[in-house]
DSSP file (Angstrom, degrees, kcal/mol; ACC not computed):
  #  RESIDUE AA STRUCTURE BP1 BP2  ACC     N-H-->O    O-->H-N    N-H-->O    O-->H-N    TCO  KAPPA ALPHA  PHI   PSI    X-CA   Y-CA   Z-CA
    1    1 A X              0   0    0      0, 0.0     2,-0.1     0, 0.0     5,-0.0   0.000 360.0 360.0 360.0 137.6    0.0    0.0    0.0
    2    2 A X        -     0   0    0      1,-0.1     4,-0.3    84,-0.0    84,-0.1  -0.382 360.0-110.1 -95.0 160.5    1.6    3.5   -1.0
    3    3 A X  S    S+     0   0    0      2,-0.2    -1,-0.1     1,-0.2     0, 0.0   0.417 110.7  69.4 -92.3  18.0    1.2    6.2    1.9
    4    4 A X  S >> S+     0   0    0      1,-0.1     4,-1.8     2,-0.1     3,-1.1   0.895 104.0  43.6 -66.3 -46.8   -1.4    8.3    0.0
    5    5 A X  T 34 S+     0   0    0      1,-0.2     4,-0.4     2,-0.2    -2,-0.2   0.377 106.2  59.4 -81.9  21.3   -3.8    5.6    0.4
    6    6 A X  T 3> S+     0   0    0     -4,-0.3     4,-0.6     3,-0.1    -1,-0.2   0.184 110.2  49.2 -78.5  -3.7   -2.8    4.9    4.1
    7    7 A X  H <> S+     0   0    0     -3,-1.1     4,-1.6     2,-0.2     5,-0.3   0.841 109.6  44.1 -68.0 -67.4   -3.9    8.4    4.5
    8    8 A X  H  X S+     0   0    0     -4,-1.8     4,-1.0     1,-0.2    51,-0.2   0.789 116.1  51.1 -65.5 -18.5   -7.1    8.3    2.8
    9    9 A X  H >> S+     0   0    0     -4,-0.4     3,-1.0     1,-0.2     4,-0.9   0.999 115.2  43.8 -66.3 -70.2   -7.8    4.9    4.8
   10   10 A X  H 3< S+     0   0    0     -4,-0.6     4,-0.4     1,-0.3    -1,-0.2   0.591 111.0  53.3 -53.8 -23.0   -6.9    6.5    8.1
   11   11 A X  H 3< S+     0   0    0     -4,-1.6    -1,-0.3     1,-0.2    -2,-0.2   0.762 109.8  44.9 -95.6 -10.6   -8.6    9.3    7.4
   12   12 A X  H << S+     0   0    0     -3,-1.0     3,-0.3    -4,-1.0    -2,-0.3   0.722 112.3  52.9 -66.9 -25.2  -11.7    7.4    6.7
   13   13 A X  S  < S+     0   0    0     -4,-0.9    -2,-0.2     1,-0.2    -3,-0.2   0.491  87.2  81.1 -99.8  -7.6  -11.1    5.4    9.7
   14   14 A X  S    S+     0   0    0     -4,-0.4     2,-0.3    -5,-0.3    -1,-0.2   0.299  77.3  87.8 -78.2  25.3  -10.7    8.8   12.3
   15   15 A X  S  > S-     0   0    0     -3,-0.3     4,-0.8     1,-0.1     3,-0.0  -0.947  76.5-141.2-114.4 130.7  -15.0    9.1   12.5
   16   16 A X  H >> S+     0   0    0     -2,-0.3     4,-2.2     2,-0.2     3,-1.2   0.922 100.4  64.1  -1.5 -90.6  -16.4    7.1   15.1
   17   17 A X  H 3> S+     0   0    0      1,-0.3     4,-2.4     2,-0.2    -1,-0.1   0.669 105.3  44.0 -21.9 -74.3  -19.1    6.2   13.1
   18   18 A X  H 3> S+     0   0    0      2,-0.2     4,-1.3    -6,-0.2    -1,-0.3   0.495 105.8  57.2 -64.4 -19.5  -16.8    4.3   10.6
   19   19 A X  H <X S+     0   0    0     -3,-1.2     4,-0.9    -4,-0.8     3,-0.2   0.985 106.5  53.3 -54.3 -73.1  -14.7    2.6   12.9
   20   20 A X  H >X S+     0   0    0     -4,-2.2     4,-3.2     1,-0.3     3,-0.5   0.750 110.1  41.3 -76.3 -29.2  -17.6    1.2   14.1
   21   21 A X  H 3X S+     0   0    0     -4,-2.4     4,-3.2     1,-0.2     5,-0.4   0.988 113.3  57.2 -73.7 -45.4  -19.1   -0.1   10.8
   22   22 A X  H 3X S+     0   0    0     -4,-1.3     4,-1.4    -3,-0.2    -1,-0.2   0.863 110.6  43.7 -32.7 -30.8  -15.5   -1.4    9.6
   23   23 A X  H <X S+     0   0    0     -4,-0.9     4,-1.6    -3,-0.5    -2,-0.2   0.901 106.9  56.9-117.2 -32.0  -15.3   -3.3   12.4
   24   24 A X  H  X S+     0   0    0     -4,-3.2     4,-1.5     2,-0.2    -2,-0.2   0.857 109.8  50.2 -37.6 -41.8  -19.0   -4.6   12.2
   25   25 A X  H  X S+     0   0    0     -4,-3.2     4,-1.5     2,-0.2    50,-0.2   0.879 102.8  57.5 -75.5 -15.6  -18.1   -6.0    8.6
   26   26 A X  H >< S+     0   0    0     -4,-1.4     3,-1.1    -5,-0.4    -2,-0.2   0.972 103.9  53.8 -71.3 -39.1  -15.1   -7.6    9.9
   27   27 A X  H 3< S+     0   0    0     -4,-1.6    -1,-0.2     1,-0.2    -2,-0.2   0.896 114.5  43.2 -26.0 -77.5  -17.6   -9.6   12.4
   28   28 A X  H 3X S-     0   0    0     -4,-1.5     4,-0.7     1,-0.2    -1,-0.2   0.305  98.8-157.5-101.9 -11.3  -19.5  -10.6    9.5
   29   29 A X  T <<  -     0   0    0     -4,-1.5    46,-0.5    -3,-1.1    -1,-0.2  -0.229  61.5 -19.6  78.2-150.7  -16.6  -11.6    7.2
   30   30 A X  T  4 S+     0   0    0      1,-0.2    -1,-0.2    44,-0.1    -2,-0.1   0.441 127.4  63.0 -94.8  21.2  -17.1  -11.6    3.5
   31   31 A X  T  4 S-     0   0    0     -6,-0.2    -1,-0.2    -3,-0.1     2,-0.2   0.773  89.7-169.0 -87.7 -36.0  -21.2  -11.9    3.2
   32   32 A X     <  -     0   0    0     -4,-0.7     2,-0.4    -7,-0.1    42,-0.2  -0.580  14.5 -73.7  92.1-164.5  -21.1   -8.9    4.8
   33   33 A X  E     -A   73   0A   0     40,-0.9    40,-2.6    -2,-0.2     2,-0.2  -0.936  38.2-112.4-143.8 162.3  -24.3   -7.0    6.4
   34   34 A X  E >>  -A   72   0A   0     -2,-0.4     3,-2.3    38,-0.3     4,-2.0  -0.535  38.7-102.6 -58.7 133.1  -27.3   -5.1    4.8
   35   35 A X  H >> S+     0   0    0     36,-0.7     3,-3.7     1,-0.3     4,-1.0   0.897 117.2  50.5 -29.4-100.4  -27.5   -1.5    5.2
   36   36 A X  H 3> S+     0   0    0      1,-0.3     4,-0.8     2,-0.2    -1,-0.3   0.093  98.6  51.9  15.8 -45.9  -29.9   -2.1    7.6
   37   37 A X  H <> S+     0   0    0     -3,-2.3     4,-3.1    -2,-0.7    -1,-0.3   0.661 106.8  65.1-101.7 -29.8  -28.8   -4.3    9.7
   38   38 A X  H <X S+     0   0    0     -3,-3.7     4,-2.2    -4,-2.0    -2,-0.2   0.786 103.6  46.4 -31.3 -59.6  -25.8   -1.9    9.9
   39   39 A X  H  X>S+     0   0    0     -4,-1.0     4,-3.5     3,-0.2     5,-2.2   0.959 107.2  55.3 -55.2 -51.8  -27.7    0.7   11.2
   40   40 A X  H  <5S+     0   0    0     -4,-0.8    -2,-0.2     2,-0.3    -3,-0.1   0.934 111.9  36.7 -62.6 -60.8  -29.3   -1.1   13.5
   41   41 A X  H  <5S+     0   0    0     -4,-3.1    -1,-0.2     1,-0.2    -3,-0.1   0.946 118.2  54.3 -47.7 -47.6  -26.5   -2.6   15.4
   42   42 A X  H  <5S-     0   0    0     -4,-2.2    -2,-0.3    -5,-0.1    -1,-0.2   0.936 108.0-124.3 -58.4 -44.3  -24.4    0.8   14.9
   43   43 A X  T  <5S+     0   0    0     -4,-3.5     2,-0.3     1,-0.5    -3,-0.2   0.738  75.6 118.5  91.4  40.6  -27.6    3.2   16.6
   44   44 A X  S   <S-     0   0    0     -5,-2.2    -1,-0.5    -6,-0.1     5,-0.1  -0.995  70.9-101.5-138.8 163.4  -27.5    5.1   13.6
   45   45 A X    >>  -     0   0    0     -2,-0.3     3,-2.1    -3,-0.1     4,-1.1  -0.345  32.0-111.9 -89.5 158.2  -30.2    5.7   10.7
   46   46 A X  H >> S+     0   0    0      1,-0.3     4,-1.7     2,-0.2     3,-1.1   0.925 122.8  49.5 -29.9 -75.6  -30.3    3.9    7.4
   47   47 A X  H 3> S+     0   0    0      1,-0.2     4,-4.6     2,-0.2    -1,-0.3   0.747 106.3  62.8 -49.5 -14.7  -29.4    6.9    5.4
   48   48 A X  H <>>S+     0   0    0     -3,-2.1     4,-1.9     2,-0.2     5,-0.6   0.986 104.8  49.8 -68.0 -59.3  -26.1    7.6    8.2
   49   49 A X  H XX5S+     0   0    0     -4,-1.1     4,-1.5    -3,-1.1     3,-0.5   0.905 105.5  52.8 -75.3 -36.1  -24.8    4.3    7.1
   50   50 A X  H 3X5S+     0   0    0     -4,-1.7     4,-2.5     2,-0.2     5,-0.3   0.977 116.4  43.8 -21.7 -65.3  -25.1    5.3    3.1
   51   51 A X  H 3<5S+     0   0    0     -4,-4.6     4,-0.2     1,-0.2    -1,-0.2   0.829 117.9  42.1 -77.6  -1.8  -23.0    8.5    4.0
   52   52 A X  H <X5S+     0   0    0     -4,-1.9     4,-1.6    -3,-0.5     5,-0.4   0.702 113.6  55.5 -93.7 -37.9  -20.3    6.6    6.4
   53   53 A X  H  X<S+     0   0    0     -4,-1.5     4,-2.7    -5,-0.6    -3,-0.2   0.983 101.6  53.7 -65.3 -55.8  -20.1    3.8    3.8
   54   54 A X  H  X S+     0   0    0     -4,-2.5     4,-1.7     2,-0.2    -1,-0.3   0.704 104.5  54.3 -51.8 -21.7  -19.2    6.0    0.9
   55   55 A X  H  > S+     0   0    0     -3,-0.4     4,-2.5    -5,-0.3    -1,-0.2   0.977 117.6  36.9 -81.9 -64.8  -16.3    7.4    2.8
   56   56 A X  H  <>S+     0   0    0     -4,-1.6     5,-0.8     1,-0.2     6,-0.7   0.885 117.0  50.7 -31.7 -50.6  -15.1    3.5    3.4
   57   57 A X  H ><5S+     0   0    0     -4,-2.7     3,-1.1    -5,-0.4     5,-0.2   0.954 117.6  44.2 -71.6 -59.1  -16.3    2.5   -0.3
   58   58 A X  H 3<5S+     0   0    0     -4,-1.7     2,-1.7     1,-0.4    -1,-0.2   0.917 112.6  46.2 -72.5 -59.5  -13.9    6.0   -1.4
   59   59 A X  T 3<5S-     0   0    0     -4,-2.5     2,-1.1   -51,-0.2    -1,-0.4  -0.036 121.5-117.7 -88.0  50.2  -10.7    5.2    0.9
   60   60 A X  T < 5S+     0   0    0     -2,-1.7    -3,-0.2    -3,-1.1    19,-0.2   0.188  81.4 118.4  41.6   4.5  -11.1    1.3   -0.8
   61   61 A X  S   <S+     0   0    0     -2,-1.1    15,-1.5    -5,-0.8     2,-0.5   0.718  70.9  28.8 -45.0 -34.1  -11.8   -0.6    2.5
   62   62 A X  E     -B   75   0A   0     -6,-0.7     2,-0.4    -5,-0.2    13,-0.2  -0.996  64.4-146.6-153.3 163.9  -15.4   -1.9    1.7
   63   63 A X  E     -B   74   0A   0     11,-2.7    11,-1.2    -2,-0.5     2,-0.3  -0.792   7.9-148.0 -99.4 109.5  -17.3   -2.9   -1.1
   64   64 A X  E     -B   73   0A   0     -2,-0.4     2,-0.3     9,-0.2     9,-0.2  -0.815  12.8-179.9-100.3 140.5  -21.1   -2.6   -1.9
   65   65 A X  E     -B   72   0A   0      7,-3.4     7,-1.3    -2,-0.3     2,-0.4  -0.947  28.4-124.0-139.5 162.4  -23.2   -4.9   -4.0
   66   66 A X  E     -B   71   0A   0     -2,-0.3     5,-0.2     5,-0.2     3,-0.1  -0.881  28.0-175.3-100.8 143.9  -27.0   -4.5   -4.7
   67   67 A X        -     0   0    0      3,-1.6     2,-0.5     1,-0.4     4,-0.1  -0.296  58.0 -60.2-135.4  43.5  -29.0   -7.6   -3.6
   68   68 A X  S    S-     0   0    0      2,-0.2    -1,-0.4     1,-0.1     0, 0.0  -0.863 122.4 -20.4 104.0-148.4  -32.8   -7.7   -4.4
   69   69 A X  S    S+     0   0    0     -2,-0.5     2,-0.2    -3,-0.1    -1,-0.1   0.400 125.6  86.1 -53.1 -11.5  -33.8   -4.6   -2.4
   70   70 A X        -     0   0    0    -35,-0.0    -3,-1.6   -36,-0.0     2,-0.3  -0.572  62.7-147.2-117.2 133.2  -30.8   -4.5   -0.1
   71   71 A X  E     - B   0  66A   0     -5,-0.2   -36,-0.7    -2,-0.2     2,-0.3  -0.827  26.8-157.9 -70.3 148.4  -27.3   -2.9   -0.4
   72   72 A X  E     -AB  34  65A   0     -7,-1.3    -7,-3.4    -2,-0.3   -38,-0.3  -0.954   4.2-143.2-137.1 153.1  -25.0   -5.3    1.6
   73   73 A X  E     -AB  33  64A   0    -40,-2.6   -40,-0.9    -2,-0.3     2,-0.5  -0.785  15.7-170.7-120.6 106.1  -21.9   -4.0    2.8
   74   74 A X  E     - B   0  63A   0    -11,-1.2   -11,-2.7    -2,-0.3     2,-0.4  -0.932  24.9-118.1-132.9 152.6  -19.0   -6.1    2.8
   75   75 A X  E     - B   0  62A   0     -2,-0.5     2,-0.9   -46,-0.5   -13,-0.2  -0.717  26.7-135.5 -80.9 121.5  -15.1   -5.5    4.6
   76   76 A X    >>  -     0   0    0    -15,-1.5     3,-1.9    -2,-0.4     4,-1.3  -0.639  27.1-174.3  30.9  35.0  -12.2   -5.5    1.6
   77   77 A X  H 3> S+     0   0    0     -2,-0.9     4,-1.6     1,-0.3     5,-0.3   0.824  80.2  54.1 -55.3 -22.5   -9.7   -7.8    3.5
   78   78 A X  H 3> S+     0   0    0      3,-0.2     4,-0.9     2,-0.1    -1,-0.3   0.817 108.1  47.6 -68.8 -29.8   -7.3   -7.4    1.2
   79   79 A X  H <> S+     0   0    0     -3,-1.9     4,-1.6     2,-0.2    -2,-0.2   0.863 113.6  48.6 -50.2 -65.6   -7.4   -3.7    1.5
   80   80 A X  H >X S+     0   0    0     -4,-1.3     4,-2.3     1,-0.2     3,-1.3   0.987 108.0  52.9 -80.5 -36.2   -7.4   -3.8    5.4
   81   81 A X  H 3X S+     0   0    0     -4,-1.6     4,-1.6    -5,-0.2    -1,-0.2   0.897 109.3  50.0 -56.9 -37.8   -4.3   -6.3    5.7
   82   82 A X  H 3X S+     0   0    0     -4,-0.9     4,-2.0    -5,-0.3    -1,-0.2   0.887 109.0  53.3 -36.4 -41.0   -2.2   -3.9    3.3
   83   83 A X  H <X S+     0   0    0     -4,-1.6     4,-2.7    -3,-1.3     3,-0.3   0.991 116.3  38.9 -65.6 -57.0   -3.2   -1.0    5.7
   84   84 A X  H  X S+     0   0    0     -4,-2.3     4,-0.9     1,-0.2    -2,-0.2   0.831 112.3  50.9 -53.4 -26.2   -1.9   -3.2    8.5
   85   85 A X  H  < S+     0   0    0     -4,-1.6    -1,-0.2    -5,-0.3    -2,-0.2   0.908 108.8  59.8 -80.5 -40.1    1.4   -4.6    6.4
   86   86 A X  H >< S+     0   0    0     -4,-2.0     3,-1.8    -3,-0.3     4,-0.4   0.988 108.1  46.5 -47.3 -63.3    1.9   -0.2    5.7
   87   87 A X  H 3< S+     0   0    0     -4,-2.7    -1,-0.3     1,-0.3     3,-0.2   0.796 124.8  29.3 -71.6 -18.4    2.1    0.1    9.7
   88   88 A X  T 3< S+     0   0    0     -4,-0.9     3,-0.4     1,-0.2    -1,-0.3  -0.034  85.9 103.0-135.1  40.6    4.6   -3.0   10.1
   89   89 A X  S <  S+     0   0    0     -3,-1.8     2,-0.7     1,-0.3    -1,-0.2   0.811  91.1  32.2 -81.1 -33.4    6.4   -3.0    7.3
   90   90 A X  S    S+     0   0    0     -4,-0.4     2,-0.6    -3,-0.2     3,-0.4  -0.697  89.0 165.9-116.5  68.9    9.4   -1.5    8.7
   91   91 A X     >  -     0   0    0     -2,-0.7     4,-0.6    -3,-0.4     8,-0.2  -0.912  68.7 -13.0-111.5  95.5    9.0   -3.1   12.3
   92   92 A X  T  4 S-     0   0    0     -2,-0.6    -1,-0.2     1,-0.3     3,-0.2   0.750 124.3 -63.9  89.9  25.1   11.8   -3.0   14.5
   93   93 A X  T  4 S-     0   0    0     -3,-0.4    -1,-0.3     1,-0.2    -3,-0.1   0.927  99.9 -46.8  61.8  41.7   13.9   -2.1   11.9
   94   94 A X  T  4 S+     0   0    0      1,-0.2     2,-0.4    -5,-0.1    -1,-0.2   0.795 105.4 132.6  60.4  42.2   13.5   -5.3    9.8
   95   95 A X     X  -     0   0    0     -4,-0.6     4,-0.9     1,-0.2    -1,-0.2  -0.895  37.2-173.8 -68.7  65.4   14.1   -7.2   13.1
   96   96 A X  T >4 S+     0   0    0     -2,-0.4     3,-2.2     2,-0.1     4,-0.2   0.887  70.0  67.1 -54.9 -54.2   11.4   -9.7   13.0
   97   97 A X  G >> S+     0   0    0      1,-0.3     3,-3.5     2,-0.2     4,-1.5   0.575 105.8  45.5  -4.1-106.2   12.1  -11.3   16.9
   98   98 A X  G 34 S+     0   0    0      1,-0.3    -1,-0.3     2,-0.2    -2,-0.1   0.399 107.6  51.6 -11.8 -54.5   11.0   -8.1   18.5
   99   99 A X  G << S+     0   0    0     -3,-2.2    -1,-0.3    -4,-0.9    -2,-0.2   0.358 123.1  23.3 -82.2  -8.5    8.2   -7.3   16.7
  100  100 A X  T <4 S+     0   0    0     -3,-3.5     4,-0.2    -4,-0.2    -2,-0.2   0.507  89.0 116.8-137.5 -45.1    6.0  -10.9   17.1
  101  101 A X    ><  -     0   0    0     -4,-1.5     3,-3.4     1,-0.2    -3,-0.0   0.219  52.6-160.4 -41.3 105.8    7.8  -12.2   20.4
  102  102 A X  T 3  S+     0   0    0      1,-0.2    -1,-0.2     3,-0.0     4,-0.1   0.614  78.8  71.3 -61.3  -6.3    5.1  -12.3   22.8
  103  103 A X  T 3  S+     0   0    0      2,-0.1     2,-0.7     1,-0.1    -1,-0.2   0.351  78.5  96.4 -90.0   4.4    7.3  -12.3   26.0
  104  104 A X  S <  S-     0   0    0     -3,-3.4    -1,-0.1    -4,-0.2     6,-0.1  -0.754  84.5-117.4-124.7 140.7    8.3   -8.6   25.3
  105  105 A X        -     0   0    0     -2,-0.7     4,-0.2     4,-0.1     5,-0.1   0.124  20.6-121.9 -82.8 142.7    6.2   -6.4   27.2
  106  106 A X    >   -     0   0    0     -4,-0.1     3,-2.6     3,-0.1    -1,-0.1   0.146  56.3 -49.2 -60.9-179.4    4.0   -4.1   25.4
  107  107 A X  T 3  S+     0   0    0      1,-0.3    -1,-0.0     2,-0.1     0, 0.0  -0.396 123.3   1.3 -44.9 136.2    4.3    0.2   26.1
  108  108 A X  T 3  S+     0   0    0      1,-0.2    -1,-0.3    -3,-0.1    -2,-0.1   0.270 100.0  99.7  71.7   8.3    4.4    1.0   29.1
  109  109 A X    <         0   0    0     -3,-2.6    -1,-0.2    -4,-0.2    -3,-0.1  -0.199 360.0 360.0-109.7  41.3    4.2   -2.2   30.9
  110  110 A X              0   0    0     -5,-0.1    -1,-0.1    -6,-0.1    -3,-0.1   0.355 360.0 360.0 -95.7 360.0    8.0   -2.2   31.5
């Protein structure tokens, strides 16, 4: 992933709103959820998730497909592991040890 679109991803992912539905499709894997059902679990109205989704859809994180009456919503996994491979690509200085050994202790638990 180049670091414009680790921008546009992160800046898509700095709303509330959109965290929370990213991380609702990841629940649901790749079927995905219905608008709808989106809302509902998020607390926000139909039309909320339409304008939160397009910001995901834009910075390439999730996908929409029309299904009978229904948009359904689905998570981009290829998308978000590239965002994640951007942040630990250069981890520990190309040191893997450090960086996956689970005995060393996270920030600020030293």
């Amino acid at each position: 992933m180049e670091e414009r679109q680790a921008l546009v991803a992160f800046g898509a992912l700095s709303q509330e709103t959109r965290l929370r539905i990213l991380r609702l499709l990841v629940v649901a894997g790749p079927e995905g959820l219905a608008a709808g059902v989106i809302a509902e679990q998020a607390g926000v109205s139909a039309s909320n998730v339409s304008f939160h989704a397009k910001e995901l859809e834009r910075a390439g994180l999730i996908c929409s497909r029309r299904e009978s009456r229904s948009i359904l919503y689905s998570i981009d996994f290829d998308a978000l592991n590239g965002l994640v491979r951007f942040l630990m690509e250069d981890c520990c200085a190309g040191q893997v040890g450090p960086c996956t050994d689970t005995a060393v202790p996270a920030c600020g638990s030293i």
